[in-house]
Backbone as a printed PyTorch tensor [residue, N CA C, xyz], in Angstrom:
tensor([[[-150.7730,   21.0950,   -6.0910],
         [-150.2480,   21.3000,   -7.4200],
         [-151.3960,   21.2080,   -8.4200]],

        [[-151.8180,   22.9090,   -8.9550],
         [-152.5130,   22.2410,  -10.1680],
         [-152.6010,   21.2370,  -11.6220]],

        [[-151.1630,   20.6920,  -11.6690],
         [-150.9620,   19.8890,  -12.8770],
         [-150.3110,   18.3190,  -12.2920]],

        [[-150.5710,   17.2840,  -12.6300],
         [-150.1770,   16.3780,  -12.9170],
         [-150.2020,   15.6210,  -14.3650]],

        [[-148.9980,   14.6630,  -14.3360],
         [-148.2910,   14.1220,  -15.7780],
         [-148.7010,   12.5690,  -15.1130]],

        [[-149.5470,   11.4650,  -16.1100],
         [-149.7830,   10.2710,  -15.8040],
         [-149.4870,    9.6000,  -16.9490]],

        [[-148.0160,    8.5520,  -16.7230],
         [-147.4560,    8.2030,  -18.6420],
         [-147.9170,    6.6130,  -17.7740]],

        [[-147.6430,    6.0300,  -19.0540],
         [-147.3710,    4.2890,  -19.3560],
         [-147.0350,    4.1060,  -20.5300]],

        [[-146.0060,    2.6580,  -20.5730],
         [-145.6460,    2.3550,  -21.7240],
         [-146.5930,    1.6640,  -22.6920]],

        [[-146.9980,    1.4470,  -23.4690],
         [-148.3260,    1.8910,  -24.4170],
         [-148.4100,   -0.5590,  -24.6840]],

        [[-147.3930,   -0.6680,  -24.0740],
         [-147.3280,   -2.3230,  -23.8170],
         [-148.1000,   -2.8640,  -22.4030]],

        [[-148.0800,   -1.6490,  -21.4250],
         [-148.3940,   -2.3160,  -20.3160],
         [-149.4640,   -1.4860,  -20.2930]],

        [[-150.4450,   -0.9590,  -20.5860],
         [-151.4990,   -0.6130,  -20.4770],
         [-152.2700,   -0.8600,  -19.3550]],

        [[-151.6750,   -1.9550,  -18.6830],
         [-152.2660,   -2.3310,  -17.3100],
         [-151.6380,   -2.2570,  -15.9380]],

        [[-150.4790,   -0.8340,  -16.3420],
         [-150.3410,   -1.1540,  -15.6780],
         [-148.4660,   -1.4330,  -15.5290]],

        [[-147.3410,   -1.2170,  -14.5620],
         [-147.9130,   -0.3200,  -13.4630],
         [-147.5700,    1.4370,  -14.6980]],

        [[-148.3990,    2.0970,  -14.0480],
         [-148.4110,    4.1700,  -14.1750],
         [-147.4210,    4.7480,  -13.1000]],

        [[-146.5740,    5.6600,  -14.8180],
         [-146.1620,    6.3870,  -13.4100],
         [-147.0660,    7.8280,  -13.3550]],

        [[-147.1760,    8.1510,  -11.7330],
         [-148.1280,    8.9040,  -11.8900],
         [-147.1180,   10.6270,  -11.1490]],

        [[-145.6360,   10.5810,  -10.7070],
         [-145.1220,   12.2510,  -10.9150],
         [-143.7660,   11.8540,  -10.8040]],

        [[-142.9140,   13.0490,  -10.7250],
         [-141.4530,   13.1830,  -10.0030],
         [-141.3400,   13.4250,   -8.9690]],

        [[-140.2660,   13.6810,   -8.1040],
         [-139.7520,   13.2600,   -7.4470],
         [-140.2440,   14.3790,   -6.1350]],

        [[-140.8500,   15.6530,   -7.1440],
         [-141.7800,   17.0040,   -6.5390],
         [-143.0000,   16.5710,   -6.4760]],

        [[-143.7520,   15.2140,   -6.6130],
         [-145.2300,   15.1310,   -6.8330],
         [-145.8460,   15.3850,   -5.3160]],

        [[-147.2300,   16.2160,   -5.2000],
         [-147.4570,   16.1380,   -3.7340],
         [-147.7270,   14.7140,   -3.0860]],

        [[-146.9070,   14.3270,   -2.1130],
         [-146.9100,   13.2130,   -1.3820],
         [-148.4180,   12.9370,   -0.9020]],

        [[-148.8040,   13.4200,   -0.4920],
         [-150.4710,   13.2730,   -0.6830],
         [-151.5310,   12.4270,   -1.5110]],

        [[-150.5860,   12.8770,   -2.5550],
         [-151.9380,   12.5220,   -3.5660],
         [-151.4170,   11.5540,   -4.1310]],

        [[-149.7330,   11.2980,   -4.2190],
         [-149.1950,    9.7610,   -4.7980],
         [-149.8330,    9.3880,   -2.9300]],

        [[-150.2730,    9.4550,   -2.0660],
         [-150.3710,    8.0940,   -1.5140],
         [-151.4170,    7.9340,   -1.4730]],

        [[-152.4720,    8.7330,   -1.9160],
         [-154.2430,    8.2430,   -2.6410],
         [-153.8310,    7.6750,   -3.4980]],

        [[-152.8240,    7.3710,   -4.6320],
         [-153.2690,    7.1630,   -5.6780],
         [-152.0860,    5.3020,   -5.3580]],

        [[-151.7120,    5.4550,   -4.3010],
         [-150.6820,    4.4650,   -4.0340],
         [-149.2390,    3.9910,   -4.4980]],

        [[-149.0580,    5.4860,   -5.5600],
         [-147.9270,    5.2900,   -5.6250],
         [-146.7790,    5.4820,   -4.3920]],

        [[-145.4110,    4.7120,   -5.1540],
         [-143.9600,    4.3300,   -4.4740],
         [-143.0970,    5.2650,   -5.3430]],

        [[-142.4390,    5.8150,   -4.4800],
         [-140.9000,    6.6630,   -5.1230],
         [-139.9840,    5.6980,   -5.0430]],

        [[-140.1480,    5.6090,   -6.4730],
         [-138.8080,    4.2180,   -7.2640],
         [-137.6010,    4.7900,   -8.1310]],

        [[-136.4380,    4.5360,   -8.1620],
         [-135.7790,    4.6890,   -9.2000],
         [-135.0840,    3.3760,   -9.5030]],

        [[-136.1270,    3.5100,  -10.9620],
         [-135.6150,    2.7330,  -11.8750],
         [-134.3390,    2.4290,  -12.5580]],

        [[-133.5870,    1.3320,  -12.8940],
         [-132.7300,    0.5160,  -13.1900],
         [-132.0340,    1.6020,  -14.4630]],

        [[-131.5270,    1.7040,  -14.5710],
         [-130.7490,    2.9010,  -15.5770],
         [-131.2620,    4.6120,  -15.5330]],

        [[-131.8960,    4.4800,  -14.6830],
         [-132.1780,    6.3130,  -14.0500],
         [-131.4190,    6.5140,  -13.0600]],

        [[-131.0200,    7.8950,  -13.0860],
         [-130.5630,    8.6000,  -11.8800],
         [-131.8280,    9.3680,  -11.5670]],

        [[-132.9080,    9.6490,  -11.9770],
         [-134.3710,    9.8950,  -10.7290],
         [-135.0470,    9.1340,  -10.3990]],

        [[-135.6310,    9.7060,   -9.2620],
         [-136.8560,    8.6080,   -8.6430],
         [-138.1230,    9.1310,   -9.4790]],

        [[-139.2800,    8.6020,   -9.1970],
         [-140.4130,    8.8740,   -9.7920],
         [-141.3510,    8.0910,   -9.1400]],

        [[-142.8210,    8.5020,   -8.8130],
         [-143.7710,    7.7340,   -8.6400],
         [-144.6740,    6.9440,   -9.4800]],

        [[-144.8100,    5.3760,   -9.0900],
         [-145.3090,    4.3970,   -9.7670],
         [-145.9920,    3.8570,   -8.8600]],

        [[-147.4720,    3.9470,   -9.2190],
         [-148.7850,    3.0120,   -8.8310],
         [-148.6730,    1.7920,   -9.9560]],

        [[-149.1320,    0.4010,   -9.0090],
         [-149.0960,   -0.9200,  -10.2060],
         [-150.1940,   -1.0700,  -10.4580]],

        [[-151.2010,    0.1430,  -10.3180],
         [-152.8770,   -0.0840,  -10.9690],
         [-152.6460,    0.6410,  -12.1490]],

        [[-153.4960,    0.5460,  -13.1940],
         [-153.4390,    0.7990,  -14.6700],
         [-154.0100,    1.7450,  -15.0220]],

        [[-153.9580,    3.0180,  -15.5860],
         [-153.9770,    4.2090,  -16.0930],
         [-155.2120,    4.7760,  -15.3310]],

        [[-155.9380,    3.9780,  -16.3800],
         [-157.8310,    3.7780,  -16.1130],
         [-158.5750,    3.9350,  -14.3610]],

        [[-157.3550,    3.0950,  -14.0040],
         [-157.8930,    3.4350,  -12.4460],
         [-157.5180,    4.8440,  -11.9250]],

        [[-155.4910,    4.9990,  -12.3330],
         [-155.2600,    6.2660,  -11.3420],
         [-156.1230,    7.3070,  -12.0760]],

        [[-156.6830,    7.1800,  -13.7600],
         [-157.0930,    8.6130,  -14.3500],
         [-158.5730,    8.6570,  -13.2120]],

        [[-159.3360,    7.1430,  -12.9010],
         [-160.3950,    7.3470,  -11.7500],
         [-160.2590,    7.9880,  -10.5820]],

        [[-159.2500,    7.7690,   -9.9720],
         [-159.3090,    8.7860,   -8.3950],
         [-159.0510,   10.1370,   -8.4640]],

        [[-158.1560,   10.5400,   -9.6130],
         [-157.5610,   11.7810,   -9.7780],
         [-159.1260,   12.3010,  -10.3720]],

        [[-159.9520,   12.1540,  -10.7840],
         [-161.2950,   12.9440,  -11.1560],
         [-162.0690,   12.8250,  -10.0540]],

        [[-161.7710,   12.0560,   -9.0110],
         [-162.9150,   11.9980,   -8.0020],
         [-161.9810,   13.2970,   -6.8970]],

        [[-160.3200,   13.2990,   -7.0110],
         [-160.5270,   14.4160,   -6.2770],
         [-160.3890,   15.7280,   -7.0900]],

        [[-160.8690,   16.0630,   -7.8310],
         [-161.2430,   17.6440,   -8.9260],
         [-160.5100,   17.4450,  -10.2930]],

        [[-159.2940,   16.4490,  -10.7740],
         [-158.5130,   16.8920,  -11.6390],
         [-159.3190,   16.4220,  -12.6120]],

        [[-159.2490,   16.9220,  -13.9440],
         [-159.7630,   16.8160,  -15.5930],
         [-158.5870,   16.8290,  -16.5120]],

        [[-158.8050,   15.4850,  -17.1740],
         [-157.5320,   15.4180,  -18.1890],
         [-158.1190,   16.5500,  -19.2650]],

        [[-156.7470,   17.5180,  -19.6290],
         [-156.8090,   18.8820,  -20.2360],
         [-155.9470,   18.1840,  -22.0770]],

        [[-155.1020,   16.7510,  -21.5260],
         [-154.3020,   16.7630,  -23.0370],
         [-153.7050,   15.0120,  -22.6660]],

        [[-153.7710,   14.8360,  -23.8150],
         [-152.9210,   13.3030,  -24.0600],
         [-152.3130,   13.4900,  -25.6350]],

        [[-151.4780,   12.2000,  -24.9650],
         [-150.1450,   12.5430,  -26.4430],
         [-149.5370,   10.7170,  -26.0950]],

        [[-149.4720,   10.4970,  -27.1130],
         [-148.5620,    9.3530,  -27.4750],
         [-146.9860,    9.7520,  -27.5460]],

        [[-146.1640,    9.6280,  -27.0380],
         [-144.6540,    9.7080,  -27.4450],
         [-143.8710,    8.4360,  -27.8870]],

        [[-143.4220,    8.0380,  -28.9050],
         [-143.2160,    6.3760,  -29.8610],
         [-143.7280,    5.5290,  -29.0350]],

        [[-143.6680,    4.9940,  -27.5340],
         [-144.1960,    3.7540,  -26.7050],
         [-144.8860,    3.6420,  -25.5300]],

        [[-144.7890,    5.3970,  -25.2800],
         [-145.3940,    6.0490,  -24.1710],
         [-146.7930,    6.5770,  -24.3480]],

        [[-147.7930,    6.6580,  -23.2670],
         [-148.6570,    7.5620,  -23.5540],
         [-148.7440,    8.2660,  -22.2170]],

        [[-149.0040,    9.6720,  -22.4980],
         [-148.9500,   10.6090,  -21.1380],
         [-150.3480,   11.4290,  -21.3790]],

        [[-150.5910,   11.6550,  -20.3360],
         [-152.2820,   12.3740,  -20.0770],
         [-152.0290,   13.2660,  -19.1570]],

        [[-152.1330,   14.7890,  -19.3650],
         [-151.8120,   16.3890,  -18.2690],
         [-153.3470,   16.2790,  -18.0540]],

        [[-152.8700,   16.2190,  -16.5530],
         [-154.2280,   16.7940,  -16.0380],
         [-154.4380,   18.0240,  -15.3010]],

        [[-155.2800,   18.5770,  -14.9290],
         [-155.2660,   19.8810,  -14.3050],
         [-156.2730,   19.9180,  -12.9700]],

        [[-156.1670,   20.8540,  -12.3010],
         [-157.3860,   20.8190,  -10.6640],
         [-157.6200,   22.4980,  -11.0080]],

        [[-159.1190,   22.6050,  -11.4830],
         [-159.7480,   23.5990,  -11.2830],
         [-159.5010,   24.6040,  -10.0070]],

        [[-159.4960,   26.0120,   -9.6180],
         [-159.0750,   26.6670,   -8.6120],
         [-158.6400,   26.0010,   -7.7470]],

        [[-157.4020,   25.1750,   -8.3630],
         [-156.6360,   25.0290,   -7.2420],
         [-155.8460,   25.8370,   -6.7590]],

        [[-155.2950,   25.9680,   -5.0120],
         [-154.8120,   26.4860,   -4.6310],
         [-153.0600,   26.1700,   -4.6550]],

        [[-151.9220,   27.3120,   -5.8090],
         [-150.9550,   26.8110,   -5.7920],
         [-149.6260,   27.9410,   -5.5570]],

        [[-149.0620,   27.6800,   -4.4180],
         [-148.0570,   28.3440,   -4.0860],
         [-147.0990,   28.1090,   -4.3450]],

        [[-146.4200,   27.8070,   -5.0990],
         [-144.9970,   27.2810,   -6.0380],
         [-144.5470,   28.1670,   -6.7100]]])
């Protein structure tokens, strides 16, 4: 997948990230160590690593991705990243 979405609530800064949905390539949430959780008043799952932004934004550049955009949403902050010629059949 060339895009991934990496939010946190702008309180826990440390931590834990979620780092996709429920489509994220399984692969790369288990480099990055995330768990497919669904949280306590969701009906989706989502992947959450309990290392802090800073780290997952570290592995995701060591394997090709470059944050392309960040945005604050009121308590959230989310960072799109992208993988140069990546290969994507979707």
């Amino acid at each position: 997948m060339p895009y991934i979405l990496i939010s946190t609530q702008i309180r826990l800064e440390c931590g834990p990230t979620v780092c996709g949905d429920e489509h994220a390539d399984p692969e790369i949430m288990e480099y990055l160590g995330a768990k497919l959780v669904t949280h306590l008043g969701n009906n989706f799952p989502e992947y959450t690593s309990q290392e802090c932004p800073r780290k997952v934004l570290n592995l995701l550049e060591r394997k090709g991705y470059k944050v392309v955009a960040m945005t604050g949403l009121g308590q959230t902050i989310v960072w799109t990243l992208h993988k140069p010629d990546a290969e994507y059949n979707e």
